[in-house]
C-alpha positions in Angstrom: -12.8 10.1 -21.1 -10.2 7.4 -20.7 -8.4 6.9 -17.5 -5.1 7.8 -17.1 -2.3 5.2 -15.7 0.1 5.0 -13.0 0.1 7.1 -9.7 -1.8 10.4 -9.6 0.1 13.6 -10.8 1.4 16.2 -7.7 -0.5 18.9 -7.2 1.2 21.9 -9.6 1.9 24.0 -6.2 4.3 21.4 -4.6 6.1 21.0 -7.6 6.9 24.1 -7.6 8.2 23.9 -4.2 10.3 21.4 -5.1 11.9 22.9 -8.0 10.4 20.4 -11.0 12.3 17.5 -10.3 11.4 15.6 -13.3 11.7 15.9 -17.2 8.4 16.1 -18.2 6.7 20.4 -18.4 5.2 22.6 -16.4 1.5 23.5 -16.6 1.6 27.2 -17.4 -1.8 27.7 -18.5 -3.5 25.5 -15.4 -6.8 26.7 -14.9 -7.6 28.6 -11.6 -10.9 29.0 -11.0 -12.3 32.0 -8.4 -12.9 32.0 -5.4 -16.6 31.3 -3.8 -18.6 34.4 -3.1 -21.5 32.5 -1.7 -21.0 30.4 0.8 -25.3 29.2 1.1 -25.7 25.6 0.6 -26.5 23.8 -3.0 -30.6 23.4 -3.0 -30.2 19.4 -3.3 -28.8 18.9 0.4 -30.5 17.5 3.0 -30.8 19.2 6.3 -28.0 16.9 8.2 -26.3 17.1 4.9 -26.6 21.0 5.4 -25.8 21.3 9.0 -22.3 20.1 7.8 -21.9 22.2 5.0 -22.6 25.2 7.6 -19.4 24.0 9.7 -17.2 22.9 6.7 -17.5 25.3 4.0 -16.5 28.7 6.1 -13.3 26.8 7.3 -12.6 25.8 3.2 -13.4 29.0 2.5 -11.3 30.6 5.1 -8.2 28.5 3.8 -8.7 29.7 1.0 -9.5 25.8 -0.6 -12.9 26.5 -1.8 -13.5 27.9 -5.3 -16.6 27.9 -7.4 -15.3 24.1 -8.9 -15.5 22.8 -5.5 -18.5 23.3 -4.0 -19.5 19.4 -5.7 -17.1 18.3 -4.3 -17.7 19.5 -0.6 -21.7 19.1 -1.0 -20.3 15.3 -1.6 -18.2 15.3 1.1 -21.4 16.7 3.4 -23.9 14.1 2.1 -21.2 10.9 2.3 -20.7 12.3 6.1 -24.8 12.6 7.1 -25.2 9.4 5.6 -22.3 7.6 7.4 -24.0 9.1 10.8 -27.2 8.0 9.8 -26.2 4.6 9.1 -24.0 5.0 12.5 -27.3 5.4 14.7 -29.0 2.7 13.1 -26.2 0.7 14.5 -26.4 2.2 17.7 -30.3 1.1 17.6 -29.3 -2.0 16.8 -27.0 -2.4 19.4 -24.3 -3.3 16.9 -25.6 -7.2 16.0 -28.8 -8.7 14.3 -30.3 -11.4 14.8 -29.3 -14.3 12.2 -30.0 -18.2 12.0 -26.8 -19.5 13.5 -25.4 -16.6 15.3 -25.8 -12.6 15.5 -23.5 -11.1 13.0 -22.1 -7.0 13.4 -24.8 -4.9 12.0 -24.3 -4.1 8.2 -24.9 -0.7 8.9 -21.5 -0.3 10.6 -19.8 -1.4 7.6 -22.1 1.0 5.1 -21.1 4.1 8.6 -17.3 3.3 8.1 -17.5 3.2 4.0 -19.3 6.5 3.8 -17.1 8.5 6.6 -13.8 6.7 4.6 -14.9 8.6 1.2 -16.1 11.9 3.2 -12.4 11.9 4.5 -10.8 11.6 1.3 -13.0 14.1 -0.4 -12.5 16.4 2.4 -8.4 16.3 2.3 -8.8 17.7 -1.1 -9.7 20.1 0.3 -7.1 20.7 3.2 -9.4 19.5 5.9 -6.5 17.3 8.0 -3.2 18.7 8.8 -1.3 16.0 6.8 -3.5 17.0 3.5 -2.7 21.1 4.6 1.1 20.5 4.0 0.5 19.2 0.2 -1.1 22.7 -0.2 -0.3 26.4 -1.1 -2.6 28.9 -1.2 -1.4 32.1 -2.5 -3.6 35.2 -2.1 -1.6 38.3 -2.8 1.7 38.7 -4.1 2.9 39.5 -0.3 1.8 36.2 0.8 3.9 34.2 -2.3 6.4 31.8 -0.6 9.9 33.5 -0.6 11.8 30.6 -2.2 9.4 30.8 -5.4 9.8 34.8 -5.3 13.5 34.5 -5.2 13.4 31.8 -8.3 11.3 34.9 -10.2 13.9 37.1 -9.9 16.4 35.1 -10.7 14.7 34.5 -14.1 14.5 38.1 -14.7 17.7 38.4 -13.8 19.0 36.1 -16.3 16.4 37.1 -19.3 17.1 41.0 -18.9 21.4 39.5 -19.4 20.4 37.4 -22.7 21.6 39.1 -25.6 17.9 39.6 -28.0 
């Protein structure tokens, strides 16, 4: 698969929102995939890996951000976040510094901690986890909860297809 250039496409749901600004065409056939039924962990987490997953994945799921094609990502997200505070106490019990020949240096494992809860963070604003990454989302789950500007846009276009001569 060869990587695609430039900055990273909007989301389809705020371009929506903002009317399709640009030239190029709308996805029509985007896929959606359902929702998550089951919210148990994947077999392949670990227990602190898990814990977080039991915490995380009912709030996703409540948002409605969680669908069978993100559970990878969220079981990354709970594994790079277990990991960072793993790495975090064995800077604790290292009292921040080791040893070294001219001078103790900041424990490596403080760097690895900050690394691994960086990339947990990201993974987890895909999902709508921070209130900055929640306004880039929309989450429609009945036609009752569609935003009103879109639904006034729909009939609009109704509007103007049922006046079009055939």
């Amino acid at each position: 698969m060869k990587r695609r250039r430039g900055p990273a496409k909007k989301p389809s749901a705020l371009e929506a929102l903002q009317g399709y600004p640009g030239k190029g065409r709308r996805n029509d056939q985007e896929p959606q995939p359902p929702a998550l039924s089951d919210l148990s962990p994947p077999p392949d987490l670990s227990e602190a890996a898990r814990a977080i997953w039991a915490v995380d994945a009912p709030i996703a799921h409540a948002m409605g951000t969680l669908t069978v094609a993100d559970v990878r990502e969220l079981a990354l997200a709970c594994r790079e976040q277990a990991w960072g505070d793993h790495f975090a106490a064995v800077a604790d019990a290292e009292m921040f510094t080791v040893k070294g020949k001219p001078r103790r240096r900041p424990s490596p494992a403080i760097w690895v901690a900050s690394k691994l809860w960086s990339t947990a963070s990201t993974r987890r604003a895909r999902l709508g986890f921070n209130p900055s990454d929640r306004t880039r989302i929309k989450v429609s789950t009945s036609d009752a909860d569609r935003d009103p500007l879109e639904a006034a846009r729909e009939k609009l276009r109704q509007a103007r297809a049922h006046l079009r001569p055939a």
